[in-house]
Backbone as CSV, one residue per row, in Angstrom:
resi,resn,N_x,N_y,N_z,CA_x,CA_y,CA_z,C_x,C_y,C_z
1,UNK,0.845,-1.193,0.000,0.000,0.000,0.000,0.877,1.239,0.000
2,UNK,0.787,2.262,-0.862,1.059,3.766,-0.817,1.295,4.112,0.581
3,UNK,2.200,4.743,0.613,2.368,5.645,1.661,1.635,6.562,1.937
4,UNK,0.772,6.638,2.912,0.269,8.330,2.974,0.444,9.039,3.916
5,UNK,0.410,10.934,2.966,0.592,11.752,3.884,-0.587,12.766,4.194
6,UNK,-0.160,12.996,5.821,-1.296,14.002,6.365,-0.532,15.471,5.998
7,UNK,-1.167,16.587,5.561,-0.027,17.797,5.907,-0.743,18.579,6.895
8,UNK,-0.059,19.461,7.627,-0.419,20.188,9.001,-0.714,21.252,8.440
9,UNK,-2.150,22.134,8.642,-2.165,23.454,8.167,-2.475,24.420,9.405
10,UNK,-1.227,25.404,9.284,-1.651,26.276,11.086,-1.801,27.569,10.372
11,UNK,-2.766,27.983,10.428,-2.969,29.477,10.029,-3.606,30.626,11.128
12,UNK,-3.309,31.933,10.942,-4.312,33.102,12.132,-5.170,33.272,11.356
13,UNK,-5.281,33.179,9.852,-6.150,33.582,8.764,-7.379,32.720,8.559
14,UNK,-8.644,32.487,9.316,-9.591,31.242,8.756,-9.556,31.627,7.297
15,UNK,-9.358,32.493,6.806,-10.275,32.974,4.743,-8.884,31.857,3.909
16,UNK,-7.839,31.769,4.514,-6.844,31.663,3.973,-6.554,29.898,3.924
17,UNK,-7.584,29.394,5.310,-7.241,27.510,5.462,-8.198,27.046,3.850
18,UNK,-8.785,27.565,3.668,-9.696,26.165,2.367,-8.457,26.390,1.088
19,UNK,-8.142,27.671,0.964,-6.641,27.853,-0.117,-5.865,26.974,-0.025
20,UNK,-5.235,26.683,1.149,-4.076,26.025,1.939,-4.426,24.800,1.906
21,UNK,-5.433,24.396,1.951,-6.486,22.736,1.955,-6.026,22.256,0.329
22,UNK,-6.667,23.322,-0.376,-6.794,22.872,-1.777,-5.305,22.435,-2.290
23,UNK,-4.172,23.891,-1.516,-3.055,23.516,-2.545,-2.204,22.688,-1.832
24,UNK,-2.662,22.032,-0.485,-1.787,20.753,-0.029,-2.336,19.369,-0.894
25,UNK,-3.676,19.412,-1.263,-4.219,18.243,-1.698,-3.568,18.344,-3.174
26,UNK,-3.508,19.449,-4.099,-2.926,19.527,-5.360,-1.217,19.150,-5.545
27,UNK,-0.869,19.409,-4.208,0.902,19.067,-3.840,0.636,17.598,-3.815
28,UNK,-0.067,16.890,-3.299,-0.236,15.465,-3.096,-0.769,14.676,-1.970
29,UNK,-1.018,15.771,-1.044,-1.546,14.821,0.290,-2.843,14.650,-0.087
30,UNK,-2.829,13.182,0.811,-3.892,12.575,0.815,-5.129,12.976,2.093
31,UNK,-4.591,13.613,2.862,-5.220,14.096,3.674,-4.304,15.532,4.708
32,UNK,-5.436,15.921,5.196,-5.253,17.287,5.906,-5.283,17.556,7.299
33,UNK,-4.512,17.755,8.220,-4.897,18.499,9.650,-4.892,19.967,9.867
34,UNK,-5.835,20.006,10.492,-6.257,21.725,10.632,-5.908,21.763,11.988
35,UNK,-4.876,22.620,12.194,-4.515,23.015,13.607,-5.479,24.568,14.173
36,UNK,-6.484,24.386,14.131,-7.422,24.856,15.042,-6.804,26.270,15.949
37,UNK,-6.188,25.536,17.106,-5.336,25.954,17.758,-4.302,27.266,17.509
38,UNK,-4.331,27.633,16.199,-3.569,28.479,16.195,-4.236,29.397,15.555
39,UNK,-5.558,29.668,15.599,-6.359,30.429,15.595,-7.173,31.489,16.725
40,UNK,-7.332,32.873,16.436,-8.081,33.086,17.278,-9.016,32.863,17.089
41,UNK,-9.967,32.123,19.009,-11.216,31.455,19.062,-12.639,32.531,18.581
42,UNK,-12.064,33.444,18.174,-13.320,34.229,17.664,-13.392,33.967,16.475
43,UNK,-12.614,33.169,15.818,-12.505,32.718,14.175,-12.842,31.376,13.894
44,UNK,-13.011,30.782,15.024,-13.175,29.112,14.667,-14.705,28.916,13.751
45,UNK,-15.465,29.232,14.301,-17.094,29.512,13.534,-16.945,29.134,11.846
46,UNK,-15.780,30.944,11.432,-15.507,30.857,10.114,-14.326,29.921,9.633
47,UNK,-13.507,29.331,10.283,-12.708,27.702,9.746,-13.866,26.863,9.999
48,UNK,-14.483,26.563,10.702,-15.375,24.918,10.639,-16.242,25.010,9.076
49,UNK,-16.779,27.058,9.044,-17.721,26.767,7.820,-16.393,26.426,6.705
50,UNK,-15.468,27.100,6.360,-14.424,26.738,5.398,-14.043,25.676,5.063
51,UNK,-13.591,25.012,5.818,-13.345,22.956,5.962,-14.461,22.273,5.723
52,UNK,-15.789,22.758,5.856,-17.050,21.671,5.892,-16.672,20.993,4.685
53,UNK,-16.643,21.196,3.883,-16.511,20.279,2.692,-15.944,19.538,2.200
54,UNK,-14.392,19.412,2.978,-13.410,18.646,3.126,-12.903,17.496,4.596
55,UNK,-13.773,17.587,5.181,-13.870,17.456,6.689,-13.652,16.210,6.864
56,UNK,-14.199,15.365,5.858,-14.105,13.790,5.104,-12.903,13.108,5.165
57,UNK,-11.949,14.009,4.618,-10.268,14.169,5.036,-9.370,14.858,5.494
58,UNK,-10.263,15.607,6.752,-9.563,16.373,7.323,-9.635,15.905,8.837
59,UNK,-8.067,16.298,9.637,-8.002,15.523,10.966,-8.167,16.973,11.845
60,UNK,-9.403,17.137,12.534,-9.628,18.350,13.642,-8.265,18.150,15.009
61,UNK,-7.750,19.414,15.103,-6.914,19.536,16.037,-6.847,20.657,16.665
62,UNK,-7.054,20.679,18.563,-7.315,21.712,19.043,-6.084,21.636,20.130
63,UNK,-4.887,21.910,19.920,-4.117,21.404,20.677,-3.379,21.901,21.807
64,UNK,-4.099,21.507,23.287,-3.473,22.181,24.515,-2.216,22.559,24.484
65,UNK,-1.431,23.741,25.325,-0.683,23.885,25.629,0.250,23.314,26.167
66,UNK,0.061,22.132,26.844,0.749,21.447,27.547,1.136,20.693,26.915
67,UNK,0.419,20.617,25.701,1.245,19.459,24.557,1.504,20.215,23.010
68,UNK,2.128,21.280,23.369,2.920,22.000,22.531,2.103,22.654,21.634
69,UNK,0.485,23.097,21.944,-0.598,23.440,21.271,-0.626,25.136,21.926
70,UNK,-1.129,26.000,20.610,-0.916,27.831,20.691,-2.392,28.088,20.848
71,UNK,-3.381,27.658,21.287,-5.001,27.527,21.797,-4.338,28.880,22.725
72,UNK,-5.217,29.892,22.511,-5.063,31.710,23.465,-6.077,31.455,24.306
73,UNK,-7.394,30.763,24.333,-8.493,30.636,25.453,-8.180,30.094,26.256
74,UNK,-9.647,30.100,27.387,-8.735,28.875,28.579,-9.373,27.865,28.340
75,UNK,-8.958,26.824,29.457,-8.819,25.386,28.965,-10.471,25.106,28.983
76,UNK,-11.230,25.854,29.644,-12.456,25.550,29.673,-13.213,26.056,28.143
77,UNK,-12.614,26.903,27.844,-13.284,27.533,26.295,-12.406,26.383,25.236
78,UNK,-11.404,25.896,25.853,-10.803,24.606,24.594,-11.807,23.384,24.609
79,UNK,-12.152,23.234,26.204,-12.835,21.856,26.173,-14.553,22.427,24.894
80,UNK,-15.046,23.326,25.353,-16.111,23.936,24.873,-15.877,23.722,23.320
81,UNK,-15.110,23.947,22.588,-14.739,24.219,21.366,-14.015,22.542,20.893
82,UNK,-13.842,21.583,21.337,-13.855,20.365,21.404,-15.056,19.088,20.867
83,UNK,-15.963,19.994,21.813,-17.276,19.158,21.408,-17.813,19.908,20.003
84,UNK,-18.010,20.996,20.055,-18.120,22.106,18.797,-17.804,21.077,17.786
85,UNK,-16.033,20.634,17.690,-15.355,20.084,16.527,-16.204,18.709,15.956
86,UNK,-16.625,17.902,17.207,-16.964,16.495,17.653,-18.129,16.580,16.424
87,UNK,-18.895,17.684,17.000,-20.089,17.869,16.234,-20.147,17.653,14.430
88,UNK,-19.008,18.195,14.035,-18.709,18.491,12.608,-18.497,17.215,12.057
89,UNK,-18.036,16.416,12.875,-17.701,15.019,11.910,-16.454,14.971,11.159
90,UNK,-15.886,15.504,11.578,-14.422,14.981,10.945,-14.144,13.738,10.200
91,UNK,-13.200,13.454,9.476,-12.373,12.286,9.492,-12.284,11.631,10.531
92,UNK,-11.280,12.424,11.545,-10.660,12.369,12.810,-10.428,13.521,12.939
93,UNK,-11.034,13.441,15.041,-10.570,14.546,16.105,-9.575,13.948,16.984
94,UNK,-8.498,14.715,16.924,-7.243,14.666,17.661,-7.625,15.394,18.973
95,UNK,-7.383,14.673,19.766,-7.862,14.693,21.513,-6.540,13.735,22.400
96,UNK,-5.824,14.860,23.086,-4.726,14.548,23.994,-5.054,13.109,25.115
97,UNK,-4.548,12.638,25.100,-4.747,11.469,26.407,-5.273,12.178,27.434
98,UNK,-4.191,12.985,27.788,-4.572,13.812,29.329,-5.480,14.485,29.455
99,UNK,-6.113,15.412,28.448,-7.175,15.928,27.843,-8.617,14.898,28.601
100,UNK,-8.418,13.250,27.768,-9.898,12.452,28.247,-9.833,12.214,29.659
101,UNK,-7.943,11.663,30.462,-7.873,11.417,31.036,-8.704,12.078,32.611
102,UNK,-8.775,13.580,32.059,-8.982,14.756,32.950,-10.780,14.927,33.176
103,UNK,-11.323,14.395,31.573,-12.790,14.838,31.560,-13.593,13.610,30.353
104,UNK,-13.654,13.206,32.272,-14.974,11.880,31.495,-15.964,12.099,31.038
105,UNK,-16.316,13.511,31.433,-17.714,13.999,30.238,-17.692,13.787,28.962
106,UNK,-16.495,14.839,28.506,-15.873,15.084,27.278,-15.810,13.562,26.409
107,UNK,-14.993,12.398,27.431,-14.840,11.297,26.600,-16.121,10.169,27.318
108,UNK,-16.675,10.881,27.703,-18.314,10.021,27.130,-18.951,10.034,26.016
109,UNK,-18.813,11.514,26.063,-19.468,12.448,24.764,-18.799,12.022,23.554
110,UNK,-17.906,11.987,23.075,-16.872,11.317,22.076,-17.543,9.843,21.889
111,UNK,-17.651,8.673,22.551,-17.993,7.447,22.868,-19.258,7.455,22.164
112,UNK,-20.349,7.905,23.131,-21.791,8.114,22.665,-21.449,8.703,20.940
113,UNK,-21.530,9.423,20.832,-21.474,10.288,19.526,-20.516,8.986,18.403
114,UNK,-19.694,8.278,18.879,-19.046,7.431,17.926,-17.967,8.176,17.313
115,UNK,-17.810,9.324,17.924,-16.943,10.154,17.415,-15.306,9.701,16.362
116,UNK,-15.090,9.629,15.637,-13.312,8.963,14.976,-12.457,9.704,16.069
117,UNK,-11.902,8.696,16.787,-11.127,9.833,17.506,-9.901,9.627,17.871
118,UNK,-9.002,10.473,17.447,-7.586,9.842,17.347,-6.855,10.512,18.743
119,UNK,-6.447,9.734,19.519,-5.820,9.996,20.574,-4.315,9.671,20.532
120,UNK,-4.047,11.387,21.427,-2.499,11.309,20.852,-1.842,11.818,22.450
121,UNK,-0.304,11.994,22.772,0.310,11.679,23.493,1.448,12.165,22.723
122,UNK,2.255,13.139,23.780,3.629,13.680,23.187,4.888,13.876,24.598
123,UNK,6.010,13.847,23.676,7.355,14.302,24.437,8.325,14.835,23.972
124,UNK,8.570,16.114,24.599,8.938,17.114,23.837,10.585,17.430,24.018
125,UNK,10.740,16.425,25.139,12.094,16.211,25.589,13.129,14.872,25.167
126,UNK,12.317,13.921,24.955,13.054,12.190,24.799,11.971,11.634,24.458
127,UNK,12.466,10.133,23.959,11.917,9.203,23.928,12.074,8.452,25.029
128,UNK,10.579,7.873,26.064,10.977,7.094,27.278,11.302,6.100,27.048
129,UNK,11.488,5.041,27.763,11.694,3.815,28.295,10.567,3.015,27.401
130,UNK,11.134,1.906,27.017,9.621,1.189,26.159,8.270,0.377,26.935
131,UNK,8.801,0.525,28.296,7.828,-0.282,29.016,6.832,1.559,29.714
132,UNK,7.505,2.769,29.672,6.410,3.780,29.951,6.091,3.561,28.629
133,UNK,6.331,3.748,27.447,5.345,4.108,26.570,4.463,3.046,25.942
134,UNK,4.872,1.824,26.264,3.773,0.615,26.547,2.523,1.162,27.508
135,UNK,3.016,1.692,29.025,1.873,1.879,29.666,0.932,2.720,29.218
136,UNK,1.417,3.810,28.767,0.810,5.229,27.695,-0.322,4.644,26.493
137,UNK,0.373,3.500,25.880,-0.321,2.920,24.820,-1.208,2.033,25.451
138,UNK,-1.408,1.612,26.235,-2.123,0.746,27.266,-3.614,1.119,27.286
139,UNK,-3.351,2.782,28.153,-4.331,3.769,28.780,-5.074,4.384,27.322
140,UNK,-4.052,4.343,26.117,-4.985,5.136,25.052,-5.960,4.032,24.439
141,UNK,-5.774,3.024,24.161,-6.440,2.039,23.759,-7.829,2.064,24.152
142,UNK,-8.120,2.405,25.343,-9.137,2.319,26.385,-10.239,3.396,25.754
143,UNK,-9.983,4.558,24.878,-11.026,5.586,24.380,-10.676,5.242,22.792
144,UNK,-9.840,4.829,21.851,-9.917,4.609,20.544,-8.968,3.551,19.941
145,UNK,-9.455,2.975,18.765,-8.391,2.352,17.941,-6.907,3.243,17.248
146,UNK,-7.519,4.403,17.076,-6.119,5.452,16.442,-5.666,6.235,17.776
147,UNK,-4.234,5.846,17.572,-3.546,6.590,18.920,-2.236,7.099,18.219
148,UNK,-1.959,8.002,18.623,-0.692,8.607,17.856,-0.025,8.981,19.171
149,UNK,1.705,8.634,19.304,2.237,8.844,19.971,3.648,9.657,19.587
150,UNK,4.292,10.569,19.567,5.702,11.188,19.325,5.908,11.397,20.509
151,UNK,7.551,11.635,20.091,8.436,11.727,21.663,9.663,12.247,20.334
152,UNK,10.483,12.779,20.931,11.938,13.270,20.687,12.891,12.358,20.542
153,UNK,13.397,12.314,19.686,14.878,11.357,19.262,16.045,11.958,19.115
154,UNK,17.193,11.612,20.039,18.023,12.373,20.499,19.250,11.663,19.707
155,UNK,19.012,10.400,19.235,19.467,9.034,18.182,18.691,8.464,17.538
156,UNK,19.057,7.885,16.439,18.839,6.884,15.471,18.037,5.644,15.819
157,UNK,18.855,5.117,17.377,18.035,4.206,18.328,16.928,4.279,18.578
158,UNK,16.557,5.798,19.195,15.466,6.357,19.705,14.426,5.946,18.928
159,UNK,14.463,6.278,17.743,13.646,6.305,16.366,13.279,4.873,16.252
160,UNK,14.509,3.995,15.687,14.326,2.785,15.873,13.244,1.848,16.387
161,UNK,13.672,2.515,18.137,13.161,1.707,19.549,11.390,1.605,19.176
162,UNK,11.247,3.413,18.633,9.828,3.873,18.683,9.245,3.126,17.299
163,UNK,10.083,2.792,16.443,9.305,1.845,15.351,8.715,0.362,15.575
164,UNK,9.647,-0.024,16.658,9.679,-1.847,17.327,8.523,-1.889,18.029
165,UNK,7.724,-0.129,18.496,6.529,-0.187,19.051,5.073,-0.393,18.244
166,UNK,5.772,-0.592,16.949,4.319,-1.028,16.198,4.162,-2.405,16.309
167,UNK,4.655,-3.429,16.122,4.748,-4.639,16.477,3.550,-5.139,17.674
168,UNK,3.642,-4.358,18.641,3.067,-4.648,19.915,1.496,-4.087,19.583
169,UNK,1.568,-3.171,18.744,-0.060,-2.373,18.185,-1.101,-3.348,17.381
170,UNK,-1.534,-4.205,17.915,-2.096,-5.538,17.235,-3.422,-4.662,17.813
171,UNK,-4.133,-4.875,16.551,-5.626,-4.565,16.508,-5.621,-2.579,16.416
172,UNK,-4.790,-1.865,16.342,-4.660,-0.694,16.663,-4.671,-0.093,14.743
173,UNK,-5.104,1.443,14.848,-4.581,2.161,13.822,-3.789,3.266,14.287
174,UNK,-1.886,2.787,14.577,-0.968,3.692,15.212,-0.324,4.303,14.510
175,UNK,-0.241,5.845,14.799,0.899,6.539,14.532,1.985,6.886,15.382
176,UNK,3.039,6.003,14.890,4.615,6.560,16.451,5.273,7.228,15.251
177,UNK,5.622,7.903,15.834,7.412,9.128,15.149,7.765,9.747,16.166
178,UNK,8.896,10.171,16.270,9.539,10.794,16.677,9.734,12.575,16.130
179,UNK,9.958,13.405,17.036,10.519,14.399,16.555,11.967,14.910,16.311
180,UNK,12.574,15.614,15.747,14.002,15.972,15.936,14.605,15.152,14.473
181,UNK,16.181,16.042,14.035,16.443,15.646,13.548,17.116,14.046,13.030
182,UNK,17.045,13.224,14.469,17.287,12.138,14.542,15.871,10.930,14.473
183,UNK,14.681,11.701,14.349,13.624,11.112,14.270,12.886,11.347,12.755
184,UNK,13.487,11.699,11.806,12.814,11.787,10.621,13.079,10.256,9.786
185,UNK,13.731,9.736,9.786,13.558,8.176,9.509,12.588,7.538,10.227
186,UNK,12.261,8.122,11.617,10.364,7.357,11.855,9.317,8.234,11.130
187,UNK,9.625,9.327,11.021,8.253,9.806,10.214,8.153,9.118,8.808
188,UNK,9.089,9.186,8.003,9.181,8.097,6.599,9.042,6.662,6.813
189,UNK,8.991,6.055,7.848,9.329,3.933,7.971,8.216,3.784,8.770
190,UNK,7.120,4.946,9.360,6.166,4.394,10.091,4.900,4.095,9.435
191,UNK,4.856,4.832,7.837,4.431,4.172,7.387,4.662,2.947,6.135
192,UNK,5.618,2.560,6.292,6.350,1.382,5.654,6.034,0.142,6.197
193,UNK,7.276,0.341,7.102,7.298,-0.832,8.254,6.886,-1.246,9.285
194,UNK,5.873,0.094,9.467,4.984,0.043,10.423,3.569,0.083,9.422
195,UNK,2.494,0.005,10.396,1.072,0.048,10.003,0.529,1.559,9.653
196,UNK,1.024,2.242,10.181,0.103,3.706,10.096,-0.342,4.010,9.106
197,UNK,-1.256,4.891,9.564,-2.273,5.321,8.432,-2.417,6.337,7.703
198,UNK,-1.115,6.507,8.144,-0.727,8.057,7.520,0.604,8.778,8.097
199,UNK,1.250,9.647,7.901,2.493,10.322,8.546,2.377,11.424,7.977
200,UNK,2.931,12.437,9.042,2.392,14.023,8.799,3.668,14.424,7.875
201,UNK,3.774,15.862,7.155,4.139,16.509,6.445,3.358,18.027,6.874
202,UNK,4.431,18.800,6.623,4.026,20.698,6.053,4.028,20.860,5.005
203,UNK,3.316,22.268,4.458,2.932,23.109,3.150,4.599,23.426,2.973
204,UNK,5.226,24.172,3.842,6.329,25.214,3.976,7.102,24.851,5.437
205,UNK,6.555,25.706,5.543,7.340,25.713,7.156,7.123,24.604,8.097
206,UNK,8.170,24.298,8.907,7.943,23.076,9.258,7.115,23.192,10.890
207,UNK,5.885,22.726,11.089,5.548,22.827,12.585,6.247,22.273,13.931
208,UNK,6.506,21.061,13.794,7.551,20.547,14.442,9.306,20.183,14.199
209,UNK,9.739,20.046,15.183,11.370,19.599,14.703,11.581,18.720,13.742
210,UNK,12.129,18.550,12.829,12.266,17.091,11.688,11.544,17.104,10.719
211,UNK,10.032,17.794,10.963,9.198,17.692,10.013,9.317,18.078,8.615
212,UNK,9.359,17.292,7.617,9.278,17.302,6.152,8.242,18.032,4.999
213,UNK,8.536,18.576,4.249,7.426,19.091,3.339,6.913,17.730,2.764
214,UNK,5.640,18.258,2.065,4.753,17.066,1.267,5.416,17.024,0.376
215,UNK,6.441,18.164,-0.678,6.944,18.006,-1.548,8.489,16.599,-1.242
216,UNK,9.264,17.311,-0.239,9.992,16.444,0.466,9.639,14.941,0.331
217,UNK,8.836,14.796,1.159,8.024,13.389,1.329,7.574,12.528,-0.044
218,UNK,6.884,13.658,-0.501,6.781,12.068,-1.947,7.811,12.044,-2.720
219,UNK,8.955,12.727,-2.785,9.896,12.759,-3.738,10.639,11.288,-2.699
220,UNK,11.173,11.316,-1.862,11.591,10.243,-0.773,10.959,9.054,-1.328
221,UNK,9.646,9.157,-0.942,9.171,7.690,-0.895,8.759,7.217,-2.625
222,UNK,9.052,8.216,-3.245,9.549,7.834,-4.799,10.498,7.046,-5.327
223,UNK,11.878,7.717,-4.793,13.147,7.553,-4.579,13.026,6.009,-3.700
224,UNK,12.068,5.862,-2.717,12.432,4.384,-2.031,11.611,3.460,-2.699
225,UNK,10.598,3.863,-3.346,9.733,3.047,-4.203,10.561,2.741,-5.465
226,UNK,11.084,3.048,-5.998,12.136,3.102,-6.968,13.305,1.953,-6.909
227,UNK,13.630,2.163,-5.821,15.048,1.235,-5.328,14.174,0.241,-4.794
228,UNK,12.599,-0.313,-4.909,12.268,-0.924,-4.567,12.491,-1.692,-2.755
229,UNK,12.724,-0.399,-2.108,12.844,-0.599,-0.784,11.578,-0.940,0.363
């Protein structure tokens, strides 16, 4: 199966995300995340109407602060604007572990509703120990089949270690990578050699450490499709 890529779109501009939609899908992705989050919340209204039409393949993301998310409201106007997203029907809503962990309302509401809901988990410092991020993967299982986990790769190992964690993802739809420049061989092999269902990419600028353009990315997995790798 094809490799596919998600690309990250963070804009202050809602008029400017369905542009940015169109010309990531014309670059080649197969699908889209809308980082929400880096919007002001007096603009979300006009992104949900903008995306409606693409929403099919688009992954909703409202992403706390605590997990490296630029959300200006408080956490009570994030949770508020959460269910908002739930409502729209996404593809997939990206919802922090700690996030459900915190509010069993919230992940009732998700449950009931049948919501797609991709639960994710980050580290912005290392990659842990494989038996914490076993336990991590443990606890996400418990609210969805898609769990996405990154952590920082400080080595090659790191990256590695975090690929040997698909293996253990039996019955799961996982995304592991790493961030950093020692973790961009998991963003390209997780979906290879791993199962995932996708691996992120940027328009331009890169949102996280390591992260690759879409242009980047399919030229790569051209180049490895090629050498028949």
């Amino acid at each position: 199966m094809a490799a596919r890529i998600c690309v990250s779109i963070a804009l202050k501009d809602a008029k400017s995300i369905k542009k940015e939609a169109g010309r990531a899908f014309e670059l080649g992705a197969d699908y889209i995340e809308i980082r929400f989050d880096f919007l002001n919340p007096e603009l979300l209204p006009e992104a949900l109407e903008a995306v409606n039409e693409i929403k099919d393949r688009t992954v909703f993301t409202l992403r706390s602060r605590s997990q490296g998310g630029m959300f200006l409201g408080s956490e009570q106007n994030r949770l508020h604007w959460l269910y908002r997203l739930a409502e729209q029907e996404p593809m997939l809503l990206d919802v922090e572990l700690d996030t459900l962990k915190k509010n069993d309302e919230l992940a009732d509401f998700l449950e009931k509703k049948k919501s797609p809901l991709l639960v994710s988990w980050h580290d912005f410092e290392k990659t842990p120990p494989s038996d914490t991020i076993a336990d991590v993967l443990s606890e996400m299982r418990t609210y969805s089949n898609y769990v996405k986990i990154v952590t920082t790769a400080h080595s090659i190992e790191d990256s590695l270690r975090l690929l040997e964690l698909y293996e253990t993802a039996i019955g799961l739809s996982p995304i592991f990578f790493a961030m950093g420049d020692a973790g961009v061989i998991s963003r390209l092999l997780c979906t290879l050699i791993g199962n995932a269902p996708f691996t992120y990419a940027s328009l331009e600028k890169a949102l996280a450490p390591g992260q690759l353009t879409v242009q980047q990315m399919k030229k790569l997995y051209d180049k490895m499709r090629f050498a028949k790798i």
